[in-house]
C-alpha angles and dihedrals in degrees: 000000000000083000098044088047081053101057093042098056084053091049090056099037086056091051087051101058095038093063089044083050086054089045083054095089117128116263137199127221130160107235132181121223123231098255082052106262111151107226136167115233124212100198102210102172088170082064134084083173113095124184130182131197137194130196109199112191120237142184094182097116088051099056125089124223100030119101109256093212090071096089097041091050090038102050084058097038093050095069098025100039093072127242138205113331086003128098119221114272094022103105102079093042086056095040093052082051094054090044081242130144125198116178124172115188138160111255104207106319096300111064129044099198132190133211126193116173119187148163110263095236090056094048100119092041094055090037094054086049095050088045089053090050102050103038102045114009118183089218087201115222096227094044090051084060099047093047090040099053089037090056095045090046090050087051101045089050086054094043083053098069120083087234095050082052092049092068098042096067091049088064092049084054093048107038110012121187087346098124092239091081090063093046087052097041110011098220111139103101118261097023097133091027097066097042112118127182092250084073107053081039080063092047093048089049095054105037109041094070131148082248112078119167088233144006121198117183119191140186130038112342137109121229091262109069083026080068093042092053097038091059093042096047085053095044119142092355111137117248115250111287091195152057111233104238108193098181112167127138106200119206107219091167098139122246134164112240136185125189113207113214116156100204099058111128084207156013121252130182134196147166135204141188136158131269132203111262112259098251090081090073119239098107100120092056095044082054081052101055107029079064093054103036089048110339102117139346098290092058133121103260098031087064105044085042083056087038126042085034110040081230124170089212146064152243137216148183128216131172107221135177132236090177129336092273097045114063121168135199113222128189119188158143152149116287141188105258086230094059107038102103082051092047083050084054096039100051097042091050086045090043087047094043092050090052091062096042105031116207125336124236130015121000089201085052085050098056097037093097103047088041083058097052095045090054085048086048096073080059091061117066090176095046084049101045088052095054093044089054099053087043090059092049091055087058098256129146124272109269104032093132086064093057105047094111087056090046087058106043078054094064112082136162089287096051087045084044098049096042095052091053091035117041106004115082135266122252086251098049103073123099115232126225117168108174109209153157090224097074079190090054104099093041107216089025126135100248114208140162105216138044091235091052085063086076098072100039103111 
């Protein structure tokens, strides 16, 4: 009897907590801090880990006559560059003590954001250095020249390659003298010469304000000490003084282009159109079909490129962004100089070819892998919180980064199908851009010989 009530009891204590394991999912709420400051909380309770990240609005790449490498060399002197009560250089030594990472960087032109992960037990600690770090940074002289000459000489290595060029001039094409080329490719001479600390002091001043466009907090922490953290991490920081202004008006209309440069080792093509943002929905299946149409080597273009061609080299497909609102499609690879007016047939009639049919095989093969990375997602507080940010900033509800698995098993043939006719472009409406030593090699293109001259071909 005793024996049999024992096990029982057992029986029953070990239902019960299995039912209160299965509650443990994570779940999502929009909360609002103490001091007033609007978040969305991931409620993560399998996790110690917590992780918090900020999206500050900002029109900086839009407006003439500042220096765009403010904000490169600024997000890393912020933290490096010492604050109030920290000498430069300190942070990452302290941070490594307390097992914390804090990372600022620019998302696409428009957001400066800000991630700082952390156990939950050095929380205060973490949380006092980044606010340090944001309200009253020191921005050392001798740590501005060493990020700023370690930043020019990283962008002139990569403006030194055909394919870097290659871009270039497709944003010459695109934007023109609109400022935001400059903030996408630096290329207007002196940029980072004539940086001087009193200008990233300016952008400081203007972008880390208590007023950030979203919040997301993620791990295990309730709403109460969430709200705690998220005022004391904006303590003492302006509101914001201005209204972000993000005026561009991009030119997609398609042209063929060829840049001339006689040293290049290589040709390379690509093609590039614009695509809707992603806040108008549609991003699973555009996953979906940019690996299929060049994603591997089992894609689309890849193989009609091997194929049709008998070439030694591939192709792919990537979806990039020049802001949040303006997302573009490129296709794009290395090609022999001989056949590159045939690789320009080849990959628009595949391309074509692949908008009427949408991808081959198995739709379910198709999602496994990204099934399998939104279950490991729940296992990453950090890779959560940074979807649901950007989430946030498209407009979407709190806690779509919990329901990604849903937001898959809802795309199907007819959602691939209608996406490509109705949002993706058509085979003519790409603009061209080869980059070659053979100035003949893409017969009826614009030639020119350097990136700028691509915005007056016509």
């Amino acid at each position: 009897g005793k024996f049999r009530m024992t096990r029982v009891l057992i029986l029953i204590v070990a239902l019960v907590s299995l039912a209160a394991c299965k509650e443990e999912r994570p779940t999502a709420s929009v909360e609002t801090a103490p001091g007033g400051t609007a978040y969305t909380l991931l409620h993560m309770p399998e996790h110690e880990d917590v992780t918090i990240h900020i999206a500050w609005p900002t029109d900086w790449a839009y407006r003439p006559e500042i220096n765009k490498a403010a904000p490169v060399v600024g997000t890393q002197l912020i933290l490096a560059g010492g604050a109030e009560g920290y000498p430069a250089g300190d942070v990452g030594e302290r941070f490594a003590d307390l097992n914390s990472e804090g990372n600022i960087y620019v998302a696409v032109n428009d957001h400066v954001i800000g991630e700082l992960t952390f156990e939950r037990d050095q929380m205060d600690e973490t949380i006092a250095v980044a606010n340090a770090h944001l309200r009253a940074p020191t921005l050392d002289p001798m740590w501005f020249d060493r990020i700023r000459n370690g930043a020019a000489a990283n962008i002139a290595e990569a403006q030194a390659q055909p394919a870097h060029a290659g871009f270039d001039a497709v944003r010459w094409a695109v934007f023109g003298t609109q400022p935001l080329r400059n903030a996408l490719s630096f290329d207007e001479p002196d940029t980072f010469e004539t940086l001087t600390r009193e200008i990233v002091a300016a952008w400081h001043a203007e972008t880390f304000t208590r007023n950030p466009e979203a919040i997301v907090v993620a791990g295990g922490i309730g709403a109460k000490d969430a709200g705690a953290m998220i005022d004391a991490l904006l303590e003492g920081l302006p509101g914001a003084t201005r209204s972000v202004a993000r005026e561009i008006s991009p030119d997609y209309t398609p042209r063929r282009i060829l840049l001339h440069l006689p040293e290049a080792q290589t040709t390379t093509l690509s093609f590039i159109a614009a695509l809707p943002p992603t806040r108008l929905g549609g991003e699973l299946e555009d996953v979906i079909l940019i690996h299929a149409l060049g994603g591997d080597d089992q894609s689309v273009l890849f193989e009609a490129v091997r194929t049709e061609l008998r070439a030694s080299y591939g192709f792919g497909a990537v979806m990039a962004n020049y802001t949040r609102d303006h997302r573009i499609l490129f296709l794009t690879g290395e090609v022999e100089t001989a056949k590159l007016a045939g690789v320009e047939r080849v990959v628009r009639e595949a391309y074509a070819a692949f908008r009427q049919s949408g991808p081959s095989g198995e739709l379910e093969a198709r999602k496994a892998p990204l099934a399998a990375s939104f279950k490991e997602l729940t296992d990453l507080v950090v890779g959560q919180a940074q979807f649901e940010l950007l989430s946030a900033l498209d407009g979407f509800d709190a806690g779509r980064s919990l329901r990604l698995t849903d937001e898959l098993n809802a795309v199907t043939q007819h959602t691939l199908a209608q996406r490509l006719s109705s949002d993706f472009p058509n085979a003519e409406d790409f603009i061209v851009i080869a980059v070659s030593p053979n100035a003949d090699a893409l017969p009826g293109a614009c030639v020119i010989r350097a990136p700028a001259e691509a915005a007056d071909c016509p």
